[in-house]
C-alpha positions as CSV (number, residue, x, y, z in Angstrom):
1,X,94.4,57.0,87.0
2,X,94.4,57.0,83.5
3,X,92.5,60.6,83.3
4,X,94.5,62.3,86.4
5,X,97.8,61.4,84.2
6,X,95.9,63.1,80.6
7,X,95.2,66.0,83.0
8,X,98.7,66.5,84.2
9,X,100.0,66.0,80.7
10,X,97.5,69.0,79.4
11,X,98.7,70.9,82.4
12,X,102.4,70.6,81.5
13,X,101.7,71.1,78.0
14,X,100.0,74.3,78.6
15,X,102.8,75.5,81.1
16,X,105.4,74.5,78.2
17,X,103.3,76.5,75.5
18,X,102.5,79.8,78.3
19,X,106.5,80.0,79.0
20,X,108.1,79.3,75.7
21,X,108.9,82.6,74.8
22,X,111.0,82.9,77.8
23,X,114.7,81.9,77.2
24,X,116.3,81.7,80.3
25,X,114.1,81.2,84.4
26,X,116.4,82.7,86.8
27,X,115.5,81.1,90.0
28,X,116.2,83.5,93.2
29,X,115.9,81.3,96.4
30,X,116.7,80.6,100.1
31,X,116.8,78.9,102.9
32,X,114.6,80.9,105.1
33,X,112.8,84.4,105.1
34,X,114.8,87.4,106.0
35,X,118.1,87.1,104.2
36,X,116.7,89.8,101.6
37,X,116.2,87.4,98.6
38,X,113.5,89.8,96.9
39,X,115.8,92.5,97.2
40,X,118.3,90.7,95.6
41,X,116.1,89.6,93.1
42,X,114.8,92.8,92.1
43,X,118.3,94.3,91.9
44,X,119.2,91.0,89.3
45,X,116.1,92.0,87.3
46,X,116.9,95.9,86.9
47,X,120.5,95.6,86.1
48,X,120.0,92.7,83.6
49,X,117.4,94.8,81.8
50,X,120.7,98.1,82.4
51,X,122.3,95.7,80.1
52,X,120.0,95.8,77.2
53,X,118.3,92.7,78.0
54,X,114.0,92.0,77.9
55,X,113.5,90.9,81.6
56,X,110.4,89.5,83.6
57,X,110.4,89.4,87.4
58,X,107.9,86.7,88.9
59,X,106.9,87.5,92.4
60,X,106.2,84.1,93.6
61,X,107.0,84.6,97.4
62,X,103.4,83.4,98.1
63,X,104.0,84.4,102.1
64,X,105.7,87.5,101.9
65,X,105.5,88.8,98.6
66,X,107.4,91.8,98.6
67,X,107.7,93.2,94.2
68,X,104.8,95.5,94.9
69,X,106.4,97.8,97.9
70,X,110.2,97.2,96.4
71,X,108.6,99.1,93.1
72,X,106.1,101.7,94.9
73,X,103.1,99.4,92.7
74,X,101.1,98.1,95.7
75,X,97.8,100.3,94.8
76,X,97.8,99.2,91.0
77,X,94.9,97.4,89.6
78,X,96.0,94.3,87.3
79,X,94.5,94.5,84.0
80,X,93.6,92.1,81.5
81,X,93.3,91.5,77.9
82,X,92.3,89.0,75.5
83,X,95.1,86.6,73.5
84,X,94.3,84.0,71.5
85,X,90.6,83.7,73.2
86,X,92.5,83.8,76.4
87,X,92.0,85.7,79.0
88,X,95.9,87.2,80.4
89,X,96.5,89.4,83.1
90,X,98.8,92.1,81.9
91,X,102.2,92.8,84.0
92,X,103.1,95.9,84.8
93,X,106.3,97.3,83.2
94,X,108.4,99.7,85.3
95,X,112.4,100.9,84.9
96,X,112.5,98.4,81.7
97,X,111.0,95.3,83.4
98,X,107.8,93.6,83.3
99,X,106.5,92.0,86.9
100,X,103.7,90.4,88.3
101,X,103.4,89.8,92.2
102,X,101.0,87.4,93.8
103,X,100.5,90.5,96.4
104,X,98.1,91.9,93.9
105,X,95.7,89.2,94.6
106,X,95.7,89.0,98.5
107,X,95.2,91.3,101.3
108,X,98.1,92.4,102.8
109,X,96.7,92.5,106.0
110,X,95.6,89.4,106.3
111,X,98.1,86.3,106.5
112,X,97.9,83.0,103.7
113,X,96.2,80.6,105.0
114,X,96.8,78.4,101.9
115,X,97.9,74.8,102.0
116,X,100.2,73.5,99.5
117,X,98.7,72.3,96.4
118,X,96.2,75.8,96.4
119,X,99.4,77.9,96.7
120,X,101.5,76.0,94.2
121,X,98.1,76.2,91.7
122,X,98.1,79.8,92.7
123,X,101.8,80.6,91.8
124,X,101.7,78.0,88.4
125,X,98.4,80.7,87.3
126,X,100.2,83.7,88.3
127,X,103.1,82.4,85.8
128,X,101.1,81.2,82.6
129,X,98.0,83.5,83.0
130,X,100.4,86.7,82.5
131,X,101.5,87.9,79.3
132,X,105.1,88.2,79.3
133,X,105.5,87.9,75.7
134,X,109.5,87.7,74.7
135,X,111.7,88.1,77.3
136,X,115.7,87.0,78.0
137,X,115.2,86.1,80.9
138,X,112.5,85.8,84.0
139,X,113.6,86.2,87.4
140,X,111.5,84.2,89.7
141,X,111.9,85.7,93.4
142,X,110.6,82.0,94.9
143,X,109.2,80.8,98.6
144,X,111.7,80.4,100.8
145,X,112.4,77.3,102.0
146,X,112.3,73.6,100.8
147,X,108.4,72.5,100.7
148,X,105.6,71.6,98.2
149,X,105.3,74.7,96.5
150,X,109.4,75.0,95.9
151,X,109.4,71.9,94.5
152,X,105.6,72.2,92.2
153,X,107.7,75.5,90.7
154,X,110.7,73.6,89.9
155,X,109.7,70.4,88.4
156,X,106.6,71.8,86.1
157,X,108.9,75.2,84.7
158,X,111.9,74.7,82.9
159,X,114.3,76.4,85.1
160,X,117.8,77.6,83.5
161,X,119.7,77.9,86.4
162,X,119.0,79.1,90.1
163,X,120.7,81.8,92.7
164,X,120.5,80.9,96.1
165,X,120.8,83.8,98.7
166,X,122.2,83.9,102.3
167,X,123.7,85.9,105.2
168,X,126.9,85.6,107.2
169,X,125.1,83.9,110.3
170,X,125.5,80.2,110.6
171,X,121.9,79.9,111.0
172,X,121.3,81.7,107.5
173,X,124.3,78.7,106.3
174,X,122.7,75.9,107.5
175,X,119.4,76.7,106.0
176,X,120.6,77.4,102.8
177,X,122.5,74.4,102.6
178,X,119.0,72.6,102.8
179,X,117.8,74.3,100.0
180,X,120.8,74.2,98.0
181,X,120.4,69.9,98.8
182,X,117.0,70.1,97.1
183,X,118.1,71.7,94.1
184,X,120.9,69.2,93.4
185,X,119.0,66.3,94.3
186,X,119.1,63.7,91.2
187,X,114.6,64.0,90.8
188,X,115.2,67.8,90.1
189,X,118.5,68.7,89.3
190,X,118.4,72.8,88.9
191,X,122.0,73.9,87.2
192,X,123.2,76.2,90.5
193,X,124.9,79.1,89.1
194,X,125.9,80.6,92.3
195,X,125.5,81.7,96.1
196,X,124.7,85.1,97.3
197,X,126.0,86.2,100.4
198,X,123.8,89.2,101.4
199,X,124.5,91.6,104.1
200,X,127.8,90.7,104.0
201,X,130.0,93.3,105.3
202,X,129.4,96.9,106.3
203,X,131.7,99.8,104.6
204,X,131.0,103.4,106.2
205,X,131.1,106.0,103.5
206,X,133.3,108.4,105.4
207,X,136.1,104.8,105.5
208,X,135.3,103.4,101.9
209,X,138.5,101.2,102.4
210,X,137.1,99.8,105.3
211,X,134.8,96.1,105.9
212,X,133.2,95.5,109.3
213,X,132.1,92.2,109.0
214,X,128.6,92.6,111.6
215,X,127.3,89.4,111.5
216,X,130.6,87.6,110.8
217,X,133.0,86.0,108.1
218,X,133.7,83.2,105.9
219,X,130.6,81.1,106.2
220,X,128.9,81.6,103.0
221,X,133.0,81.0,101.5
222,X,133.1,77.5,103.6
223,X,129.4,76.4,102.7
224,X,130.3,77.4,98.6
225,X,133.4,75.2,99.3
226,X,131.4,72.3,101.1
227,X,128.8,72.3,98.2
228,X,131.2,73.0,95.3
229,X,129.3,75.8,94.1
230,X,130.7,79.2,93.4
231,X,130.4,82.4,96.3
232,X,129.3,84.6,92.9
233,X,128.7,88.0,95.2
234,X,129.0,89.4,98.3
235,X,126.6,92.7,98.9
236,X,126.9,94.8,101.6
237,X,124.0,95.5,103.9
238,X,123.7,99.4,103.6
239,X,121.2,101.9,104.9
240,X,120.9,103.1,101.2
241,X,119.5,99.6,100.3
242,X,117.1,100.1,102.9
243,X,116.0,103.4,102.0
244,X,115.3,102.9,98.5
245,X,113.8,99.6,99.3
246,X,111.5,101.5,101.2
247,X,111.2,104.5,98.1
248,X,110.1,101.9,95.6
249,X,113.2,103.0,93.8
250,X,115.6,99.8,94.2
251,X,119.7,100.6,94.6
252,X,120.6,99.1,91.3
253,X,118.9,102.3,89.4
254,X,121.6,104.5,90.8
255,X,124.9,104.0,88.5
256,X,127.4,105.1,90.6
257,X,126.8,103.3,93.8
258,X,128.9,100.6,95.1
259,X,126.2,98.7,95.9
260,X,124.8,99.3,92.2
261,X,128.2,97.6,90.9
262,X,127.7,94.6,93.1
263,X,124.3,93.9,91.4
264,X,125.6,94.7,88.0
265,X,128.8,92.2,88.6
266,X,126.5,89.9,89.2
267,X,124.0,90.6,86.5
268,X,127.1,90.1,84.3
269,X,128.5,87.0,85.8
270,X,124.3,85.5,86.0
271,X,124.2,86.8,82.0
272,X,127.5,85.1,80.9
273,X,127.0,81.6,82.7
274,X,123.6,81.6,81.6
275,X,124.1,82.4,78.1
276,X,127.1,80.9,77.4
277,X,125.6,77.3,78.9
């Protein structure tokens, strides 16, 4: 007992000395797959580093990581180099941001068969075997969900505050309240900075005035209520997301977009709680 206790002390302790130049862990989550959490992740990563800031992205999403399409990277090779008489894996720095994906590692055509303690062990190397070096802040596009490896990220990493991302549907709700539960419970108590909704309205471009609220209205505004947490954005589900999803060139690189000024509102808002707590 005495040595499994030592061992998870030398483990913290190195997790605590590979992340200390990180200020501020961003946590992106959800409730369940599908709600477009990576894209909103990657869209909180670009337009915090718009804003002058040093910013990491984490691909943890051990089941569907997606950082290596979103950025056109999936055919790079990850390179290493020697620290300290460490071995680090070097992240690969695109549009201002340094990332590392756990889809570097796995074949995309196969699917995870990894239980819970190898995928957590997974994610906690893919985290302190990178060299991030000095950053503001690390955005950590997690696991959906509420299972062992959600909780192995947030326990062992100091995490600053998290970002919790949803869609109109009730089903979407429901399952982010779940998550949302975890985060709050009193064992790991993660600051919540806000909620996401995410496809939240459609506007044509020919009727910019216009919302059509496709897969319906007010949930994500009743669950913040319910929760006492704060709605912090509302993006709207756009075929010009898609299609520079699918470019490797995400929305939030354009600067005139409305769907560029959604991301960098909430950049801002992220930035201000953050840094101001």
């Amino acid at each position: 007992m005495t040595n499994m206790f030592e061992e998870k002390k030398r483990k913290q302790e190195a997790i605590n000395v590979a992340m200390s130049k990180i200020k501020h862990v961003i946590a992106v989550a959800s409730g369940k797959g599908g709600v477009g959490k990576s894209t909103v992740a990657a869209n909180i990563a670009i337009s915090l580093a718009k804003k002058g800031y040093k910013v990491g992205l984490a691909d943890a999403d051990i089941y569907g990581p997606s950082v290596p399409t979103l950025f056109n990277i999936e055919n790079e090779q990850v390179m290493a180099t020697e620290i300290d008489g460490k071995q680090l894996m070097l992240p690969f720095e695109k549009f201002g941001i340094k990332m590392m994906s756990v889809g570097f590692f796995v074949d995309k055509e196969k699917p995870m068969l990894w239980r819970g303690p190898m995928a957590a062990n997974t994610l906690t190397q893919l985290l302190t075997e990178t060299h991030w070096g000095e950053l503001d802040f690390m955005v950590l596009d997690m696991p959906p969900g509420t299972g062992d490896i959600q909780l192995t990220l947030v326990q062992q990493f100091s995490v600053t505050g998290s970002i919790f991302v949803c869609t109109p549907q009730q089903l979407a709700v429901a399952d982010v309240r779940r998550a949302v539960n975890m985060f709050k419970n009193d064992q790991i108590a993660i600051p919540i900075i806000g909620l996401v909704e995410n496809m939240a309205y459609f506007t044509p471009k020919e009727l910019p005035n216009n919302k059509y609220y496709i897969f319906g209205k007010g949930g994500a505004e009743a669950l913040a209520k319910e929760l006492d947490v704060e709605l912090i954005a509302q993006i709207p589900i756009s075929m010009d997301i898609s299609e520079t999803n699918d470019n490797g060139n995400p929305i939030s690189l354009e600067f005139s977009s409305p769907e560029a000024e959604c991301f960098m509102d909430l950049a801002e808002k992220i930035a201000s709680k953050t840094i101001k707590k």
